[in-house]
Each structure stands twice: as C-alpha cells, then as structure tokens.
Chimera marker file (.cmm) of the C-alpha trace (Angstrom):
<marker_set name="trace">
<marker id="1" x="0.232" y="-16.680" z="58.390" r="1" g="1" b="0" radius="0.5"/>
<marker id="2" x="2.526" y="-19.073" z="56.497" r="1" g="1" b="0" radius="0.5"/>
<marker id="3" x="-0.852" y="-20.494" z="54.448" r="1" g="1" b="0" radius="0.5"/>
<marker id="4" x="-2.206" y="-17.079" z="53.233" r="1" g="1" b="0" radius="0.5"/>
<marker id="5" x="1.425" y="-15.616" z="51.804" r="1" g="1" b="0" radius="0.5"/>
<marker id="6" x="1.887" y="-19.030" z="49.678" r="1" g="1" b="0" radius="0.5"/>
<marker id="7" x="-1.607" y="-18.335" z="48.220" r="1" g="1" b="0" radius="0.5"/>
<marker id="8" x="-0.831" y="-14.693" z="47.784" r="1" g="1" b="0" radius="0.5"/>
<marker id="9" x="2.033" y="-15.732" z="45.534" r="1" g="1" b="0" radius="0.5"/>
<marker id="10" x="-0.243" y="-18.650" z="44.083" r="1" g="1" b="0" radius="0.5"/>
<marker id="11" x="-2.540" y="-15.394" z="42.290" r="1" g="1" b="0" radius="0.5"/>
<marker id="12" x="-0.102" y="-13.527" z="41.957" r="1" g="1" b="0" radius="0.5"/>
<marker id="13" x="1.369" y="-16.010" z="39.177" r="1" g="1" b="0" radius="0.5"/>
<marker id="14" x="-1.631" y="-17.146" z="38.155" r="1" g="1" b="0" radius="0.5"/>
<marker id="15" x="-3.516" y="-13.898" z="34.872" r="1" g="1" b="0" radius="0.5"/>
<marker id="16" x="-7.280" y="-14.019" z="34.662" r="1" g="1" b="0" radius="0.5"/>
<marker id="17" x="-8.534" y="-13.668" z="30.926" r="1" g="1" b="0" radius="0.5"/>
<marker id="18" x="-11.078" y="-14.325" z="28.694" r="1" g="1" b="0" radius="0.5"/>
<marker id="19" x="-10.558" y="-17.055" z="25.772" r="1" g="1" b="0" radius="0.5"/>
<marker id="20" x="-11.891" y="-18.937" z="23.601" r="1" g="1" b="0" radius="0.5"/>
<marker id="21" x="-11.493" y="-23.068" z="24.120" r="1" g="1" b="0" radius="0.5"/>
<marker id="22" x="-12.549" y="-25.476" z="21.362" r="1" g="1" b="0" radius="0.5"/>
<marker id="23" x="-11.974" y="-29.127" z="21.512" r="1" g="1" b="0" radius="0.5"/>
<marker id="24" x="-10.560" y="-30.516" z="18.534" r="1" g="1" b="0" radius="0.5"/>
<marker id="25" x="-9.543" y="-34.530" z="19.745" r="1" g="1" b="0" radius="0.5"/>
<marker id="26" x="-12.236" y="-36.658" z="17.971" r="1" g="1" b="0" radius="0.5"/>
<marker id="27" x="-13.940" y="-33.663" z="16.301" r="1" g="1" b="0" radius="0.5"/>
<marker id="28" x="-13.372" y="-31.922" z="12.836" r="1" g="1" b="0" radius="0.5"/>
<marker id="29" x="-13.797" y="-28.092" z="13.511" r="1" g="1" b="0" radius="0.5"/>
<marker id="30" x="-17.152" y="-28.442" z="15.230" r="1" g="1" b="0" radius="0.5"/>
<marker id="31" x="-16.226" y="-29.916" z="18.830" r="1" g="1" b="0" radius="0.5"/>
<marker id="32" x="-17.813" y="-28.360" z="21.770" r="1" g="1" b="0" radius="0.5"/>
<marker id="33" x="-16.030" y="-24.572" z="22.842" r="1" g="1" b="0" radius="0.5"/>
<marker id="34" x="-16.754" y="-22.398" z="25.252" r="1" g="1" b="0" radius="0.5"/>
<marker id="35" x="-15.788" y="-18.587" z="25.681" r="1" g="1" b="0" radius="0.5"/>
<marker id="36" x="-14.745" y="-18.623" z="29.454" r="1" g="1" b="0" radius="0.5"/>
<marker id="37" x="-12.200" y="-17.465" z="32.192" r="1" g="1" b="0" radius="0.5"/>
<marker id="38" x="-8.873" y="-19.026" z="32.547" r="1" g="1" b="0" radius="0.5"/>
<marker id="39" x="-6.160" y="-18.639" z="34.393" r="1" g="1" b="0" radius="0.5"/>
<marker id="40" x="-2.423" y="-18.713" z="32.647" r="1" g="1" b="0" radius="0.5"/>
<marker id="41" x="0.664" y="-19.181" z="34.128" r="1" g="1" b="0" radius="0.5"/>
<marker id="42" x="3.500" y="-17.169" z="34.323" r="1" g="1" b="0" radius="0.5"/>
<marker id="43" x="5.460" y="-18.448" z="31.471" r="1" g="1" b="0" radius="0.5"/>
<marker id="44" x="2.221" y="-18.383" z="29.609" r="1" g="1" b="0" radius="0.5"/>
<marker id="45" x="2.213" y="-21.992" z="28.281" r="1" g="1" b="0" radius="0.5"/>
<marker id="46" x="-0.178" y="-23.632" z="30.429" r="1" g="1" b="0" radius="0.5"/>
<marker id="47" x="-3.790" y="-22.962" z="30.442" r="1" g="1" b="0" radius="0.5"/>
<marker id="48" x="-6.142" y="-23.515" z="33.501" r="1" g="1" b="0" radius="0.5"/>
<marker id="49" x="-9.966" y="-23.957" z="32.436" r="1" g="1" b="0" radius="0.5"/>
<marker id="50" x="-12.494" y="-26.085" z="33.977" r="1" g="1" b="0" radius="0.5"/>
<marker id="51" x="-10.350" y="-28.044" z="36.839" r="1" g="1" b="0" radius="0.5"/>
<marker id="52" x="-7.963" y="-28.872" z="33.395" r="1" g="1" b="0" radius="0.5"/>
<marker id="53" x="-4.468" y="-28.009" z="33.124" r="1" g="1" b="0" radius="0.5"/>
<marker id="54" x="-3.751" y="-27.480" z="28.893" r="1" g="1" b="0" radius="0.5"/>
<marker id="55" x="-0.212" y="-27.228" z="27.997" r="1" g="1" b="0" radius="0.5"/>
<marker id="56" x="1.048" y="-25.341" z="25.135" r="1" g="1" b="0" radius="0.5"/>
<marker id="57" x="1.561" y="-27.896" z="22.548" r="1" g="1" b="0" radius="0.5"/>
<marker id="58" x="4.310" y="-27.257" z="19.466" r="1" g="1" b="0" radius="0.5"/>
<marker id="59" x="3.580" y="-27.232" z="16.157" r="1" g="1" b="0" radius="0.5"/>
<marker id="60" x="0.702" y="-24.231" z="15.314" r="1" g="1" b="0" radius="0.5"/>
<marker id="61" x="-0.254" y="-20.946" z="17.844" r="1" g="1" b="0" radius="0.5"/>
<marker id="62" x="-3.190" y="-21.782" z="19.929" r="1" g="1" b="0" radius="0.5"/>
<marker id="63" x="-2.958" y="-25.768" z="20.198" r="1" g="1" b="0" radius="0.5"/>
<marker id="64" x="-3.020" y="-26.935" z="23.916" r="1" g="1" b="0" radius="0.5"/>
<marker id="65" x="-3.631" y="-30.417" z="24.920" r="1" g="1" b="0" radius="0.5"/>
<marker id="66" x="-5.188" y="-31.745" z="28.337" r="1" g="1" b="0" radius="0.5"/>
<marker id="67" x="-1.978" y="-32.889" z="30.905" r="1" g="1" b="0" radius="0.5"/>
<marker id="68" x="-4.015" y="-35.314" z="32.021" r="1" g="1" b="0" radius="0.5"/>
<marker id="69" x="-6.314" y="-37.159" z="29.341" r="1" g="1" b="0" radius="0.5"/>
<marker id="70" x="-4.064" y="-36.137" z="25.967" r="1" g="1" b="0" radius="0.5"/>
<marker id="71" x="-7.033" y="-34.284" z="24.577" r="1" g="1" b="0" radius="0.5"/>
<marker id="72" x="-6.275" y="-31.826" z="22.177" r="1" g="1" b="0" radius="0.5"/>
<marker id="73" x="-7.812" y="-28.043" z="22.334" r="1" g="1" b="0" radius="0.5"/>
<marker id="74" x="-7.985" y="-24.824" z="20.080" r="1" g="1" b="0" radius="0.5"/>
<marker id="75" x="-7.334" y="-21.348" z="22.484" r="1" g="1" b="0" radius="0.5"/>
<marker id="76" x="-7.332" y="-18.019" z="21.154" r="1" g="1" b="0" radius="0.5"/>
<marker id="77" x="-8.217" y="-14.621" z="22.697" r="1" g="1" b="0" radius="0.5"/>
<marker id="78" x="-11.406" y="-13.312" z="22.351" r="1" g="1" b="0" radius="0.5"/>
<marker id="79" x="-12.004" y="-9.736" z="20.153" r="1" g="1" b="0" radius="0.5"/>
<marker id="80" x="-13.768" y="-6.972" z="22.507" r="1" g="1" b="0" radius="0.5"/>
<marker id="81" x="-15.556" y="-4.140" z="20.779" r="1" g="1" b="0" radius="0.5"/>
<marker id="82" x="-15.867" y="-1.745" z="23.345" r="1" g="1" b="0" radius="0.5"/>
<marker id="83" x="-17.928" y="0.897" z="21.452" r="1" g="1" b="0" radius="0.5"/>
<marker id="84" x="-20.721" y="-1.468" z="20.642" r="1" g="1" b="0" radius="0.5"/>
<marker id="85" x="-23.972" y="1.025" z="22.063" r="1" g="1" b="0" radius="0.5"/>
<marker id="86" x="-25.873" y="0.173" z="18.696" r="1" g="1" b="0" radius="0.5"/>
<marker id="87" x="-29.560" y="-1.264" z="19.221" r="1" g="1" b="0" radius="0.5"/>
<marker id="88" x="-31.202" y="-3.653" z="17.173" r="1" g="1" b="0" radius="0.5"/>
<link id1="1" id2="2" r="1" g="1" b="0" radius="0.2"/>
<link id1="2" id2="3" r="1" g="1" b="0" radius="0.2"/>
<link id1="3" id2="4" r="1" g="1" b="0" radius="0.2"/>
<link id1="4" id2="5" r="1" g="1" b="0" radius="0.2"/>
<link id1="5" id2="6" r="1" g="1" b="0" radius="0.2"/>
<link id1="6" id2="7" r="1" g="1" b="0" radius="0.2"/>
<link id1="7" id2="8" r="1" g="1" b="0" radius="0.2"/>
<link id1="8" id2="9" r="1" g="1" b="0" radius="0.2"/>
<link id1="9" id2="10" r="1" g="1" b="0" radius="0.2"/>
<link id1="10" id2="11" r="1" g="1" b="0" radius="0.2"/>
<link id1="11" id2="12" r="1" g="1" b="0" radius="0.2"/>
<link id1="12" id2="13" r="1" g="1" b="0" radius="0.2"/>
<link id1="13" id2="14" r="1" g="1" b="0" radius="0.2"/>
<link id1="14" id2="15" r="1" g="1" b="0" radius="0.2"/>
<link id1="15" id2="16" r="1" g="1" b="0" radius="0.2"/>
<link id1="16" id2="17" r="1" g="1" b="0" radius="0.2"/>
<link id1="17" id2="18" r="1" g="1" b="0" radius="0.2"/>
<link id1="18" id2="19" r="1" g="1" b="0" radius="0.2"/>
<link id1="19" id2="20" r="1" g="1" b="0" radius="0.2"/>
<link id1="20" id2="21" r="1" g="1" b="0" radius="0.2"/>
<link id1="21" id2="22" r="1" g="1" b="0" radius="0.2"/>
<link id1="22" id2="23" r="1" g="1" b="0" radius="0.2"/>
<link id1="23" id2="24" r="1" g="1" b="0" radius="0.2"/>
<link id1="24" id2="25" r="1" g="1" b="0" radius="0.2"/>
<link id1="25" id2="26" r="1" g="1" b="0" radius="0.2"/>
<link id1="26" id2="27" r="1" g="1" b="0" radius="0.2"/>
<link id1="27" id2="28" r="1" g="1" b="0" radius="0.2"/>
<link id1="28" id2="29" r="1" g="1" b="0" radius="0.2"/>
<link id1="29" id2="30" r="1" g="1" b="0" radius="0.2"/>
<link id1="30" id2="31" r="1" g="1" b="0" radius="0.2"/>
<link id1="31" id2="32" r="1" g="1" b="0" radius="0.2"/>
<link id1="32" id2="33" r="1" g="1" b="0" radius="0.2"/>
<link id1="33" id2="34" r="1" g="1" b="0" radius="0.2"/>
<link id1="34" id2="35" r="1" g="1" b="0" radius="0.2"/>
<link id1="35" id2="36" r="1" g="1" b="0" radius="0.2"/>
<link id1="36" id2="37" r="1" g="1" b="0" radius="0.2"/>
<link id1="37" id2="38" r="1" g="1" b="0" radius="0.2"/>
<link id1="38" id2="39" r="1" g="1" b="0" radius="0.2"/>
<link id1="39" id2="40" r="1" g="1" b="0" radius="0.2"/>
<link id1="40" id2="41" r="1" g="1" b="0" radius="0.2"/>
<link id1="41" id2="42" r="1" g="1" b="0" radius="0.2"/>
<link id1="42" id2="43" r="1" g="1" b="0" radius="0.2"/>
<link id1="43" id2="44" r="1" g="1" b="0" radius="0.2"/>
<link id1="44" id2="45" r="1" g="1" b="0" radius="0.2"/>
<link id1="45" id2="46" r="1" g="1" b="0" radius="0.2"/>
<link id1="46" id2="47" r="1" g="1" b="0" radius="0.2"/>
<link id1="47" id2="48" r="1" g="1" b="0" radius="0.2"/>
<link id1="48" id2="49" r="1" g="1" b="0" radius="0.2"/>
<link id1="49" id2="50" r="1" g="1" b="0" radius="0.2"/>
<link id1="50" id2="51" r="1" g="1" b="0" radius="0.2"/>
<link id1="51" id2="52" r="1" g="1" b="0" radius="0.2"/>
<link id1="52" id2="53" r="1" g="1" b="0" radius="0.2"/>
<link id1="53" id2="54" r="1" g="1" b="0" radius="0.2"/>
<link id1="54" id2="55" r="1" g="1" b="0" radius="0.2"/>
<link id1="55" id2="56" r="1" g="1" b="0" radius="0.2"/>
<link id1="56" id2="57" r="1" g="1" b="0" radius="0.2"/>
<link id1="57" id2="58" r="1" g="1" b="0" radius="0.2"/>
<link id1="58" id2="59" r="1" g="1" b="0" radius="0.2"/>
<link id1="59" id2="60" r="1" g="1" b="0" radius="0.2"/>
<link id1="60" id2="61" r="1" g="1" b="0" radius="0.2"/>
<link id1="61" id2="62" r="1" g="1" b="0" radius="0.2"/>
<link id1="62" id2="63" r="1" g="1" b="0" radius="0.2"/>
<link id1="63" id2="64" r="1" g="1" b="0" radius="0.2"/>
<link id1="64" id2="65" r="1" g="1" b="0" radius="0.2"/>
<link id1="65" id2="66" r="1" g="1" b="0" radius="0.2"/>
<link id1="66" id2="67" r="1" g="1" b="0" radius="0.2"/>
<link id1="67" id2="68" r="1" g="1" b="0" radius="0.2"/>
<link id1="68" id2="69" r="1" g="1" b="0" radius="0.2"/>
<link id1="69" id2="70" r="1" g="1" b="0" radius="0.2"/>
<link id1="70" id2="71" r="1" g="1" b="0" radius="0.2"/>
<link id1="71" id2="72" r="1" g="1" b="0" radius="0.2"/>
<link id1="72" id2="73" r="1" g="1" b="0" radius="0.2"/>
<link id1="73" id2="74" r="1" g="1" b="0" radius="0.2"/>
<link id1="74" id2="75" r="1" g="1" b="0" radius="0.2"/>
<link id1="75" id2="76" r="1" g="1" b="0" radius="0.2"/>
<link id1="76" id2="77" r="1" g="1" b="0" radius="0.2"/>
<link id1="77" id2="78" r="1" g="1" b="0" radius="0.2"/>
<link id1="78" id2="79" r="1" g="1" b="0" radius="0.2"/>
<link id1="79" id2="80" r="1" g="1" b="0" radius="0.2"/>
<link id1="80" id2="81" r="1" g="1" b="0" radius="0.2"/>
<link id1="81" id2="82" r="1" g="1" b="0" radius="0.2"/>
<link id1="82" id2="83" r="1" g="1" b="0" radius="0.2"/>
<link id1="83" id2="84" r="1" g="1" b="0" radius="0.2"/>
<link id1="84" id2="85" r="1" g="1" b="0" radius="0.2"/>
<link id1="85" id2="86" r="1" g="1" b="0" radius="0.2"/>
<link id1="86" id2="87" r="1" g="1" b="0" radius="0.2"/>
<link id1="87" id2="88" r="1" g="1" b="0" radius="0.2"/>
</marker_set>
C-alpha cells in the first residue's frame, strides 16, 4: 500500500500540458521542436519531456537547458483556438 500512495503524490506534483520545445544548442532558430506533453513540477521550473529533465535557466522567459547533457531549449505554451469549425 506504501508503493501506490508515494506515486499518488508523485502525479499529484507532477501538471500535464501542452508546449512547445525547440532546441536551440548548436542551432540558430531552426533546431528540431516538437509540440508535445510535458509534465512540470510544482515550483514550475523544471520541465519533463522525452525521458529529459529541462531546468529553468536565468536570463530570458522560456530558456530551459537539459540537467543532464547542458543542451539548451526554447519552451513556450502553445495558443488553442477553440472555435476553429471553419472548412477549407
């Protein structure tokens, strides 16, 4: 019983949202992104996406670099138009 309350807490941290990741080491505005699910921490300043843990980085809003490799990343929230029922 012990196991499943300590990974109720674990989700219970953890906020599912949608954002947009760009790399940005070795690339000048046109690294590879993705628009994806992450998971952020309760403070907010660490990003989980894609087994990577990205830490808020100072300096400018949305720069995050990898914990693990020093790779740097752009993340921003992605816009949502919910009354989009046009057809093309």
């Amino acid at each position: 019983m012990p196991r499943l309350r300590k990974k109720l807490r674990e989700e219970q941290i953890m906020e599912i949202v949608i954002r947009y990741i760009e790399l940005k080491t070795g690339c000048a505005d046109n690294g590879p992104a993705w628009i994806g699910k992450v998971k952020l921490s309760k403070s907010g300043n660490t990003v989980y996406f894609n087994n990577k843990a990205l830490k808020k980085a100072n300096g400018i809003i949305g720069n995050y670099y990898d914990m693990d490799t020093r790779e740097e990343y752009w993340i921003s929230s992605v816009l949502s138009f919910s009354n989009n029922n046009s057809v093309l």
